[in-house]
Each structure stands twice: as structure tokens, then as C-alpha cells.
N, C-alpha and C positions, 0 to 999 in steps of 0.2 A: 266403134259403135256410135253411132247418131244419137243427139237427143230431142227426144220430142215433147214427154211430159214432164212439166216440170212443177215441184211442191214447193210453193212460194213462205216462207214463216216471218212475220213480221211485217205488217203493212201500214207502219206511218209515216210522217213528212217524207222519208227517204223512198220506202219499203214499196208504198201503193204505186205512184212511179213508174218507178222499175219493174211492177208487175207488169204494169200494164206495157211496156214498152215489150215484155216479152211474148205478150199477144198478140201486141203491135207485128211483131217480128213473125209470127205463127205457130210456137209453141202453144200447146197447152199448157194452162197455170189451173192447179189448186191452190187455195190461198186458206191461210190460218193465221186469226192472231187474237193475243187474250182477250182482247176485248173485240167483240163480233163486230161492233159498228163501223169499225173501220176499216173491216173488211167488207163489209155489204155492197159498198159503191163499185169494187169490182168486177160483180156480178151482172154490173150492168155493161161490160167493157166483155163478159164473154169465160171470166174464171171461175171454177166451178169451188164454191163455198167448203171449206170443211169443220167439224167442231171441236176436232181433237189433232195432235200435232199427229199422230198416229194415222188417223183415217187421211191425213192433210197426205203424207207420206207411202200409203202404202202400195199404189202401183208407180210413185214415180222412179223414171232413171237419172232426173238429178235433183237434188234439193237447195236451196237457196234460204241462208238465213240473212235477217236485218234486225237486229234485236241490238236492244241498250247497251248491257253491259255484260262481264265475263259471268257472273251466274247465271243471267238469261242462257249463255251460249251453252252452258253446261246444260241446266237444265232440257233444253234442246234436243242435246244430241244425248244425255247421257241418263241421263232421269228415265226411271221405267216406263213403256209407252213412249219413250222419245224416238228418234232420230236413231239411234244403233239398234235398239230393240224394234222398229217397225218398218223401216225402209227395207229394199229389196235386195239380197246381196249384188253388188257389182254395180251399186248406184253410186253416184259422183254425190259429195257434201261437200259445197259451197258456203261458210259462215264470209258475209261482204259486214259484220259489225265493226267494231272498233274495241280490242279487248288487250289481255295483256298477252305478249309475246305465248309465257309459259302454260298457259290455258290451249292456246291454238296449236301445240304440241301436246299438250297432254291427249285432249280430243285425237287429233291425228291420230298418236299412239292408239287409241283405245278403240277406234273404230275401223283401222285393220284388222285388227282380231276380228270385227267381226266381216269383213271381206267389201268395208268401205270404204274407198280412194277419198281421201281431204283436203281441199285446199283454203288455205287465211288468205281471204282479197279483201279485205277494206278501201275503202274507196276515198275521193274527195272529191270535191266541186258542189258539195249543198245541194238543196232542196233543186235549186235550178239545173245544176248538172244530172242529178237525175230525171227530172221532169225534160229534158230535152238529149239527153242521152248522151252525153257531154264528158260523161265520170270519168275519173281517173283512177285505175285500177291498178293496185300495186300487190302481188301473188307470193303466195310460199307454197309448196310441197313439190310432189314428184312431176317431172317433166311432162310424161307421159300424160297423167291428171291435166297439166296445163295445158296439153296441146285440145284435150277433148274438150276441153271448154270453153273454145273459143269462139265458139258461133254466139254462147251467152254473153260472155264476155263483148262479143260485140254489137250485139242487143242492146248494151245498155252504157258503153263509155266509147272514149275515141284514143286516149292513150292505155295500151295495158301491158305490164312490165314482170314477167317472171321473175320474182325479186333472190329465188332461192329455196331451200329447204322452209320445211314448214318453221310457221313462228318469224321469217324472214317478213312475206308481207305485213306484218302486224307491227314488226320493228320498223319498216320504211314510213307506215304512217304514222307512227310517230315521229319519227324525223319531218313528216309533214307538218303534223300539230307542231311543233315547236317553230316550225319557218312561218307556220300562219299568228301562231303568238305572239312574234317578234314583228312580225307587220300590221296586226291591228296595230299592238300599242304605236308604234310608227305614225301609219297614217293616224289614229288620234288626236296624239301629240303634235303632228304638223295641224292637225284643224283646229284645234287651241292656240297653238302659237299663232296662225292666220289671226284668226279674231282678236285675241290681242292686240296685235300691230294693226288693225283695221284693213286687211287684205281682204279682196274678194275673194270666197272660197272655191265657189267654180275658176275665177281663174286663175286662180293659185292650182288647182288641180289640171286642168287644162297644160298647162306650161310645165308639170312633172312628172305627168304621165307615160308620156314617150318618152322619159330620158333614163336615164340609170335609177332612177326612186323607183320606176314604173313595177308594177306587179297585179297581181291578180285583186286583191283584198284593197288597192290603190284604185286598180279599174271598176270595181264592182262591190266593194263595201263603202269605202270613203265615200262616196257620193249621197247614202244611204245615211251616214251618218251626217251629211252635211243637209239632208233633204229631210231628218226627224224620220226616218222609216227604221222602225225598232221589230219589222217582222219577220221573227224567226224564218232563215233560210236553213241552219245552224243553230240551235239553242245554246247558250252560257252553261245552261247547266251541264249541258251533253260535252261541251267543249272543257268544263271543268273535270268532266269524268277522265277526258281523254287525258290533259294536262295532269291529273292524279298516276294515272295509268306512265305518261312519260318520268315523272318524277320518282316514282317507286322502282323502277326499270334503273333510271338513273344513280339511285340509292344502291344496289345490286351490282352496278357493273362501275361504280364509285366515278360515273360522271357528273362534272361541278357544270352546274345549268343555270346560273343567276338572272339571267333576264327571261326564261322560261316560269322561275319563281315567283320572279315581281307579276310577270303576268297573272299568272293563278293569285297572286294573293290580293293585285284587284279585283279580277272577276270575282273573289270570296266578296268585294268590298260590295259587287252588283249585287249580289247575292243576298247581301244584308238588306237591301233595300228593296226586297222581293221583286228582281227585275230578271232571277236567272233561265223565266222563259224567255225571255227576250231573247234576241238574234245577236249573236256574239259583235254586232256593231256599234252596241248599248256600251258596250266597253268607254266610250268617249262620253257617256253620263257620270261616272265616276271621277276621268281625267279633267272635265268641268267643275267639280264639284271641287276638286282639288285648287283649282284655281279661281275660287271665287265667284263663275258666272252662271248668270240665270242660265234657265233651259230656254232655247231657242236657237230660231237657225244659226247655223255655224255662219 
């Protein structure tokens, strides 16, 4: 069965985006999120407003969440008036958050009963992967479920990965988050040591970009951090959530994670210094701080 309308829940940095990409595409989108105002602007893109997750949800055939954290996602789908209580039976639930494994299985669980197919897609590639349609989608649940999603699915990323049973996507991006933690602090680290040694940092970056150092947070944050651009693509704080979420998993399944640790318990250090809206490329405010140098360009 085709999907055409779609109940969009959660519409910030990542959330508004992505709705609109899927208007872009020619679905209809309702759109819901706690705070009205940041849903308003897509109103003007063609999404039809709603004021309750309920009224957001109740003629769609799929729903799409983008919400913070694993209580958001609950409340959501499972809170009275959510998501199981209002959607239509045989509508598709999409949560694209970032939560813990055993949350996006419980959901699942409990929203069969009541005759709704679940999938955990979290995403990555930031504010900009969304805003240009870029994402990287990594899946858990039934096949089936994945296959019907993929016109959304392609609405709004250009890699998208069946990763497994439910709670599988949610475990891949964490394996994300920890490769992206281990290359901030990386790139950082090398743009401190630059300035040290009095290297130019463009071309220091320049000359290790292409070669085996190269990666994404090389290509597309390092420069940010070398340019003083502190603007959330990614927020610290949300990357802190996620880095929690890895390490509690971790705890659970007794894997040893030390330099996913170190990372988090810098970001705590951002954090001290109320910089955790900043865009996870502030990390290199900390690794300066640690080495004695003023703030300015790298």
C-alpha cells in the first residue's frame, strides 16, 4: 500500500528539514511539535498545522518521529492520545530519534498489539544532511515494514541500510556516535598540535584530507573549527545524550569504550562552560583550553 500522508512529530534543527523535504517529494505532511513555533514556518512550505500528537496523527498512513530523547519517543507513541492510542490501524511508525536500543523494541512490542508496523531509523549527517536530503539511515524492524518505506526513506537520505530486527537501527547509530567521537577529538587534536608547531591549518588540512586521516568530521567539521564557526549543525548537548545512551548500552553488554569515555567526559567539560548548545565542533574549545591557548583561529 502507497503512502501519501504523512504525520510529521518533531520539528527542529533536524525535524523541520526533513518535513519539508517530504513536501518537497509530494506527500502530504501534518506536522506537530511541543512548542507551536517551530512548527509554524512550515505552514508556509504547504504542511497542514496540528495541536495535538493525536489530531497530528489521526488520518495518517505513516508517522514519522524526530524528538530528543527515549522519554520523548515514549511519550509519543505510548502516552494516552499518542501515537498507539490515535493513529489508524495499519499505519507505518517511523521514530528517525536517536534513543536507546531497548526503548525502540519495547515501542515496537507494544504497538503491534495494536496493528502498528515499527521501524528505529536514526539517522546521521546533521542539520545539513537533512536540510539537503543527504541522511544517512540506518533501520531495524520487519522487512516488510522496510520495504514500504522507502519512498520516505528516499525523500530524505541517499544511504539507507536495513540494519535488522527492531532496536538493530538504534544500535548501528550508536556505533555511529562512537566513530564520530573518536574523530572530533582526532581532528581537534591535530588542529592544536598545528598551532603549536606553527602550521598552517588550511594546509595542514588540505594535505590530509585525501589520504587515510580523511573522513567526514575531517571534511566538514575541522574546518569549522579552524574557521571559529561554533554553529550547531549537531548540538554537544544532544551528542552528550547520545554518547550517554552508548555508554549505558555498553555497561549492559560489558563493552570497555575508553576513548568514547574520554570523549564524553570532555564534552561534560564544554558543558561546564555553558557551550553545550554549541555544535559538537566546540569540542576543540576545551582541547585549547587544555593546552594553554587563547581563543582564536586555529
Amino acid at each position: 500500500m502507497s503512502i501519501r500522508r504523512v504525520a510529521f512529530i518533531g520539528t527542529g534543527i533536524m525535524g523541520q528539514p526533513m518535513a519539508r523535504n517530504l513536501l518537497k517529494a509530494g506527500f502530504e505532511v501534518a506536522a506537530y511539535n511541543r512548542t507551536a513555533e517551530k512548527a509554524r514556518v512550515l505552514a508556509t512550505a504547504g504542511a497542514k498545522l496540528a495541536g495535538s500528537v493525536a489530531e497530528c496523527v489521526r488520518d495518517a498512513e505513516a508517522v514519522i518521529s524526530m524528538v530528543p530523547d527515549s522519554p520523548d519517543v515514549e511519550a509519543v507513541y505510548l502516552a494516552p492520545g499518542g501515537v498507539g492510542d490515535s493513529a489508524p490501524a495499519g499505519a507505518l511508525a517511523i521514530d528517525m530519534s536517536t534513543v536507546a536500543p531497548a526503548v525502540a523494541r519495547r515501542v515496537a512490542e507494544a504497538l503491534a498489539g495494536r496493528r502498528l508496523a515499527f521501524l528505529d531509523a536514526p539517522v546521521s549527517g546533521g542539520q545539513w544532511g537533512a536540510i539537503n536530503a543527504t541522511l544517512s539511515i540506518m533501520v531495524g524492524g520487519q522487512p516488510a515494514a522496510f520495504e514500504r518505506a522507502q519512498p520516505l526513506f528516499r525523500a530524505l537520505g541517499k544511504v539507507i541500510v536495513h540494519c535488522g530486527p527492531n532496536g538493530a537501527g538504534q544500535t548501528t547509530k550508536l556505533c555511529n556516535q562512537i566513530l564520530v567521537a573518536g574523530h572530533l577529538l582526532a581532528a581537534g587534536e591535530a588542529l592544536v598540535f598545528a598551532r603549536k608547531a606553527g602550521l598552517d591549518a588550511s594546509k595542514m588540512l588540505e594535505a590530509v584530507s585525501g589520504g587515510a586521516a580523511g573522513s567526514w568530521v575531517v571534511s566538514n567539521l575541522a574546518p569549522r573549527m579552524r574557521d571559529r564557526d561554533f554553529a550547531p549543525g549537531f548540538m554537544i548537548d544532544l551528542q552528550q545524550k547520545d554518547l550517554r545512551l552508548v555508554l549505558e548500552t555498553a555497561r549492559q553488554t560489558l563493552a570497555a569504550l575508553p576513548g568514547t569515555a574520554l570523549v564524553n567526559q570532555l564534552m561534560a567539560g564544554s558543558q561546564a562552560w555553558g557551550e553545550g548548545r554549541l555544535g559538537t565542533q566546540a569540542l576543540i574549545k576545551v582541547l585549547e583550553r587544555l593546552n594553554a591557548l587563547p581563543e582564536g583561529a586555529a
